[in-house]
N, C-alpha and C positions, 0 to 999 in steps of 0.2 A: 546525569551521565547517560548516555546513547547506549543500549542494552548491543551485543554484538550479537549480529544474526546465527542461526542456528545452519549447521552441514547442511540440513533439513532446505529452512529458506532461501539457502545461496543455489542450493542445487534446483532448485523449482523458481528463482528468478533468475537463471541462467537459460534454464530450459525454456522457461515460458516467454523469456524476451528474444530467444532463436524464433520461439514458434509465431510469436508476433510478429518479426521481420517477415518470417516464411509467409505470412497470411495474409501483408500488407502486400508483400510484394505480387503476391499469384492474385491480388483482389484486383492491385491496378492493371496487372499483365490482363487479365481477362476485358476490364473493362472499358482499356481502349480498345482490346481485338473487337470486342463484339460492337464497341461505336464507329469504331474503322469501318468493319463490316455493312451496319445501318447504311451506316453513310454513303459504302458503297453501292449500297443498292439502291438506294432513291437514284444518285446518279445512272448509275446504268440502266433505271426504267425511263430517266429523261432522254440520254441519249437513244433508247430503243425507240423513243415516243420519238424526235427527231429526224433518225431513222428513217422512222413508216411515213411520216411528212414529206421526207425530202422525197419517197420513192413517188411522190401525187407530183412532182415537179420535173415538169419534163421541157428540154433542151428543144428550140427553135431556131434555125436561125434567123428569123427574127425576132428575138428576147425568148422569156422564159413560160413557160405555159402554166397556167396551176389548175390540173384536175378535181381537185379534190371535192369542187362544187357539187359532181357529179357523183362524189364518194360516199357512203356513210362512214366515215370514218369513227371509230369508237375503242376505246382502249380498257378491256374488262379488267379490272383489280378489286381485289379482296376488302371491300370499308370505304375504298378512296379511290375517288373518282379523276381520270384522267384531264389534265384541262391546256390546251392547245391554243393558239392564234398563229393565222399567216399573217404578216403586213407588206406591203410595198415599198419601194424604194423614197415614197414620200412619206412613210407611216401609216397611210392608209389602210384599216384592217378589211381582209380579202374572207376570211372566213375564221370561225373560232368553235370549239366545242361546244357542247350542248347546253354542261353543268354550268350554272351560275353562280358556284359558290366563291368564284374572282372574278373580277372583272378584269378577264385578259385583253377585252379591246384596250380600256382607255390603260392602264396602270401596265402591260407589257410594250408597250410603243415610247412610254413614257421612259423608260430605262435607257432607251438606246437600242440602234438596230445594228450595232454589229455585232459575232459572236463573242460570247462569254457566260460569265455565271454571276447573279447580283442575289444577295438574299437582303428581303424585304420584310417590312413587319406590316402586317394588313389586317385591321379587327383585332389588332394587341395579340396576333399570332403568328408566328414567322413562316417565309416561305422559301421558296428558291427557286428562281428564273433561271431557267437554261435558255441560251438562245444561238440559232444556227444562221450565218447571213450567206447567201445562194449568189453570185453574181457572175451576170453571162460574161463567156470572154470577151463579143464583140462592142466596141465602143455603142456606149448608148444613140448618139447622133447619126448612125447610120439606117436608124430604123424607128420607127413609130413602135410608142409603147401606152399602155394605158389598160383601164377594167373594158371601156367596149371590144376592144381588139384581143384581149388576154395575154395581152404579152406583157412580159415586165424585164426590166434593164436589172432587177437584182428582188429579189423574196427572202426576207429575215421571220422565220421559224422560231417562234416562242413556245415554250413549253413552263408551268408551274406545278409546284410540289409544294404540297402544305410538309413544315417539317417539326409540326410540336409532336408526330408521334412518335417522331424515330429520338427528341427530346424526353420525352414523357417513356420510352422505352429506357433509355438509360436511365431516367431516376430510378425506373425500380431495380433494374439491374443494380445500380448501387448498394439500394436497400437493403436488395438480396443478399449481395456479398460482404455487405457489413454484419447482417446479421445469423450468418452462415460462420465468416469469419469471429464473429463474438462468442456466438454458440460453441465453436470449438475451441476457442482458449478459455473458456468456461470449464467446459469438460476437460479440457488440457490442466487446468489449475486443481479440480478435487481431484481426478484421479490420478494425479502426477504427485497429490501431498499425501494420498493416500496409500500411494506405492515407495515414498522416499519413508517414509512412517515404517510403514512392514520393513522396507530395505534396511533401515540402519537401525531399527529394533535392538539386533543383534550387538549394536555398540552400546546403547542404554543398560541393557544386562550386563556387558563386559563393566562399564564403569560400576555399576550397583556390585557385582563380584568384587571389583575390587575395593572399593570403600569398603569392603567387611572384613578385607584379610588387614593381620595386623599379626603381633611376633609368636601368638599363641596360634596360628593356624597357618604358619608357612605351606605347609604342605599341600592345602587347597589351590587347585589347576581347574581352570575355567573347561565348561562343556566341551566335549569335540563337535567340531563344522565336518559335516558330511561334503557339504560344498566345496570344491578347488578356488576359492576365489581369495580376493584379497583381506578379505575377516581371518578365512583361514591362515596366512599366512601372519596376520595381527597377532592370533589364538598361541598360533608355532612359536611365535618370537618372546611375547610374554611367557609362556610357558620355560621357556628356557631363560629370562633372565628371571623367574621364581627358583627354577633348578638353581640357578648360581647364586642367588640372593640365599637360597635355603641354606644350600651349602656354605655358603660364606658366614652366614648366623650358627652354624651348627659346628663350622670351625673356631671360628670368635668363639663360643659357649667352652668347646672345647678346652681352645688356648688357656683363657679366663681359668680352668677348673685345673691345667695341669701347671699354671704357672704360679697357682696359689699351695698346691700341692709342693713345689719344686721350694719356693721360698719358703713356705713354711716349717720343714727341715732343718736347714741352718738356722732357720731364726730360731728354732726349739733349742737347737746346741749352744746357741751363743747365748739364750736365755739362762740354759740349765749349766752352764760353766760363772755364769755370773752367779745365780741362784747359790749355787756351791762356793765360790769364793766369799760370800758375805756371810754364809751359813756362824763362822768364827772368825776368829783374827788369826794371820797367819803370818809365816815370816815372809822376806821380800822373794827368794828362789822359787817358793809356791805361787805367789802373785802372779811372777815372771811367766811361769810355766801354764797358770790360768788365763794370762793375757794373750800370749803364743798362741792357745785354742783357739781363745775366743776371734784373734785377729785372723786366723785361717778360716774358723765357719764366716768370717765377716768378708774376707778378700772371695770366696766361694758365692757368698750373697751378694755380692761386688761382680764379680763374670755374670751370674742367670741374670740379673737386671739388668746389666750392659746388654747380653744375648737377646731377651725379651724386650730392649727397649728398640734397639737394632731388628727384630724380625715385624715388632708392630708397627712400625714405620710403613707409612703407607706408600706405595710404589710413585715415584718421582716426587715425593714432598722434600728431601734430604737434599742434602749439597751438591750442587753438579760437577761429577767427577773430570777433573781434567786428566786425562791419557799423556803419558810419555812415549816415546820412542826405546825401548826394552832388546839386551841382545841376551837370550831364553839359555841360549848355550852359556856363555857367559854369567848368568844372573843363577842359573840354577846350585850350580855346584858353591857361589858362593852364599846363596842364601840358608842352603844348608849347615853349611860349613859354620855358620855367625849365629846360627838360631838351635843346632841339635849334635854340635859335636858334644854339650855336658850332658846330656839328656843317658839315662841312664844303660838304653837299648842303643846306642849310637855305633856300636859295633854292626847292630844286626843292618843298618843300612846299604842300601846299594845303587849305586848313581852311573845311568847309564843316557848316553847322549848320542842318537844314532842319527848323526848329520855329519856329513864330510869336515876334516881337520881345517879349522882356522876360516868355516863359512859362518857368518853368523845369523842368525836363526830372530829374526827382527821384527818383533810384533808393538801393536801400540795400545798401552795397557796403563794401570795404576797398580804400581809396585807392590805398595802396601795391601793391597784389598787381594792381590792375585797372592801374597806371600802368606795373608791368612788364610784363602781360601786349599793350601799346599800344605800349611801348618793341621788346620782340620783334617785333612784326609788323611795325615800321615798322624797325626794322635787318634784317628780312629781305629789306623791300620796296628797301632803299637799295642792299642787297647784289645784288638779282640782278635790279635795273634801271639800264638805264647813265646815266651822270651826264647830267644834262639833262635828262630827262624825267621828267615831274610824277609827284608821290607824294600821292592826295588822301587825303586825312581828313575822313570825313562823319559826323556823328550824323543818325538822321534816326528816325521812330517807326513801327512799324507794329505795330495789331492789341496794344495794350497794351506792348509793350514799345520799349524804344529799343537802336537798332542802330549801334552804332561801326565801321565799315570803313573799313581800309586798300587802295586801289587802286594796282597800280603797272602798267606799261607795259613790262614785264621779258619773256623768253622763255614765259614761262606754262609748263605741265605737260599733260601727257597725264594718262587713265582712270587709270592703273596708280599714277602718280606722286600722285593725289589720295588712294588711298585707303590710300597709306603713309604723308602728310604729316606726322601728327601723332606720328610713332613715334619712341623715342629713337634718336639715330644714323642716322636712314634722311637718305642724299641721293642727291636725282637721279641719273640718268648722264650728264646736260648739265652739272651743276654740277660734279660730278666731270672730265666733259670738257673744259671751260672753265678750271678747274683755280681755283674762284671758293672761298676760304678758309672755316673753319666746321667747327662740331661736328657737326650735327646733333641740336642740344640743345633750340634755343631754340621752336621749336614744339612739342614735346613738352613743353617747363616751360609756355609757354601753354596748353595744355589740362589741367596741372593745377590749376594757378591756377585760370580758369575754372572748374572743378567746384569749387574751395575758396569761392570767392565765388560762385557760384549760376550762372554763366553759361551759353553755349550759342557752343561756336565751331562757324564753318562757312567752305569755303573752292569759290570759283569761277573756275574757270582753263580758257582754249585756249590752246593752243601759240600761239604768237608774237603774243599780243595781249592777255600780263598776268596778271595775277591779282588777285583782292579776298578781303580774307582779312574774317571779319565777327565779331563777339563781339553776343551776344544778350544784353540785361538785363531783369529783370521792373520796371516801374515800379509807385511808389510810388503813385501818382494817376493821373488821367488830363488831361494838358498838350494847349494846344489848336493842333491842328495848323496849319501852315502853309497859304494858302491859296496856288491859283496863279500871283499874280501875285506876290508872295513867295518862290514856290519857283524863278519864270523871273528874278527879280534874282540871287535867289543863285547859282542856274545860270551868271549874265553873268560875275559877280564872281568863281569859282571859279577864272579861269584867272590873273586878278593878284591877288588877298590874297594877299599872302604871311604866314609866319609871323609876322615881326618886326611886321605891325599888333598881332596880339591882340586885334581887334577878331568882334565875334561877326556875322556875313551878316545881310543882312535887308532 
């Protein structure tokens, strides 16, 4: 099986197959400019040579004269010597340069005397004829031409160029540039693996940090990055899903230690009413009255492990709720009415519905989960307000949605106590003081609820003057609000409706 390349290797043959293109490309760029170049300048020393030729040939009108007999003509260059012939209209060569390392007589006549450019291979080494052909305007038969008389009917200017240097020039240029070009993808390749090495270092440590943490060292948070870059922002992200990770283990430990606490209670009772029932034999009225116990601590251990099975329920693994179409105004007063007129505080109740008469108040919800989430608030409000004093119940609308609160008149909470409320198991230190009964379940199953059916809870308390506990819903439409003289009836009415009307304010 093919090992998968490392950040490391992808990143340095990425780079180094750019830098290869970049080096192929600028190697060829340079090396036709500079054969272009060559090239152009043998040409332009032919034609200069051509040039100076043509200036020894002068215009007669009887044909064409060639001075040059009389010239020394000579063309000084650097290594390489100039090499010329004139010939005649017959091929006849009229004069030729000094050097004889061509034979411009026989081998430039032999090409052809009109202008152009032939490249030749002479001695297994190449060259290049330029050749220039002169011819008078006047028809040749109007006048005697020939070497005694110096006239000629037309003079074709040869000139040769050895061209293995400006060859033997490029090769090395090649060479150059290939090994110019190697040498730095050389260097490009160690110092490029030896900069991705330093560079991702920092990810080698992260992974070795994290291979060591495990459930006994949550707490351990990787180095801080001084650097702004993108490790850092790695650093940031992990750090914070350890925070939640920690958190989430240290609530799990939590739950774990309060739910075994919670059950182990009834299970004590139900134990120790058995325990006492088998202690003797007894008649059947004691039995009766031992089973009664034991089936109360049993229905109690029956609620926390419903509650407990329902909070550990991991978010969206549960049944998917299908939502109704719900009329809030309508639904309330009769959910009350079916679930708390026997309830023993049912007097202290008070149902107030501050939306205009006969509008109905239309959200899309799950009955059941919204009626337990209104049962909890309102046994919490029973539980930790003393008997007598009112527990309202308002629907009322604001800003698109409609808002269900429970009020009661109970010792209310402090800062500290608001921003545990909805946690499993958390209770006050008053409640605990008071010695007021209770899991600490039932506002934590309200807030899951609430997110199953779309909701928004919120909770408003000062010490010794209650609390409102509030669930937010999105409505369906928009219901026409109550106006103020409407909302000061219901206001009047709030303090006698009792439950047992079921009548809706207004």
């Amino acid at each position: 099986m093919m090992r998968s390349m490392s950040i490391t290797d992808r990143l340095l043959a990425f780079s180094l197959g750019a830098l290869a293109v970049v080096l192929v490309a600028f190697s060829v760029s340079v090396y036709l400019l500079v054969a272009d170049h060559a090239a152009q300048q043998v040409e332009d020393r032919a034609i200069a040579t051509l040039d100076t030729l043509a200036a020894q040939c002068r215009w007669r009108p009887d044909g064409l004269e060639w001075t040059g007999e009389s010239w020394d003509i000579a063309f000084g260059t650097d290594g390489e010597p100039t090499i010329w012939g004139v010939f005649d209209a017959s091929g006849h060569c009229l004069q030729t340069s000094r050097d004889l390392t061509f034979p411009i007589a026989t081998v430039g006549a032999g090409q052809g005397l009109e202008s152009g450019m032939d490249e030749i291979l002479w001695m297994d080494r190449p060259w290049v004829l330029h050749r220039r052909r002169i011819v008078h305007s006047e028809p040749a038969g109007k006048f005697r031409t020939g070497a005694a008389r110096n006239r000629y009917a037309a003079l074709t200017l040869v000139t040769a160029w050895p061209y293995h240097g400006v060859i033997e020039q490029k090769r090395n240029l090649l060479r150059f540039l290939g090994f110019v070009s190697f040498a730095t993808w050389s260097i490009a390749l160690a110092a490029g693996r030896w900069y991705c090495k330093r560079a991702l270092s920092p990810l080698r440590e992260m992974a070795e940090s994290v291979r060591a943490i495990d459930a006994d060292n949550l707490s351990y948070r990787l180095p801080k990055r001084l650097a702004a870059d993108e490790l850092q922002a790695l650093t940031l992200a992990f750090e914070g899903l350890m925070d939640r990770l920690e958190e989430a283990f240290v609530r799990q430990t939590r739950f774990v230690s309060e739910a075994s606490h919670q059950l182990r209670t009834p299970l004590a009772a139900l134990l120790g009413q058995m325990e006492v029932a088998l202690r003797r034999d007894r008649d059947a009225p004691e039995y009766r009255r031992t089973l009664e116990v034991a089936r109360g601590s049993a229905q109690r251990l029956q609620k926390i492990v419903e509650s407990l099975l329902f909070l550990a329920r991991r978010e969206g693994t549960g049944p998917i709720v299908e939502r109704e179409t719900l009329d809030l105004a309508a639904w309330l007063p009769d959910h009350l009415r079916q679930n708390w007129s026997d309830h023993a505080r049912s007097g202290d109740l008070r149902i107030g519905v501050l939306t205009a008469p006969d509008e109905p108040v239309t959200i899309r919800t799950h009955s059941a989960m919204l009626g337990q989430a209104l049962d909890n608030f309102l046994d919490n409000a029973m539980k930790y307000g003393d008997a007598g004093t009112p527990v309202e119940v308002r629907l009322r609308l604001e800003r698109g949605q409609a808002l269900i609160e429970v009020a009661d008149q109970g010792q209310g909470m402090d800062e500290d106590a608001l921003s545990h409320v909805f946690e499993p198991f958390y209770r006050s230190e008053d409640a605990r003081r008071r010695g007021i009964e209770g899991l600490g379940l039932g506002l934590a199953i309200v807030a899951r609820l609430a997110n199953v059916i779309g909701a928004v809870t919120e909770v408003e308390s000062r010490p010794h003057l209650g609390s409102t506990f509030r669930l937010k819903l999105d409505l369906t439409d928009s219901p026409k609000m109550a106006n103020s003289e409407e909302i000061e009836r219901i206001s009047e009415r709030q303090d006698t409706v009792a439950i047992e009307d079921g009548a809706r304010s207004a």
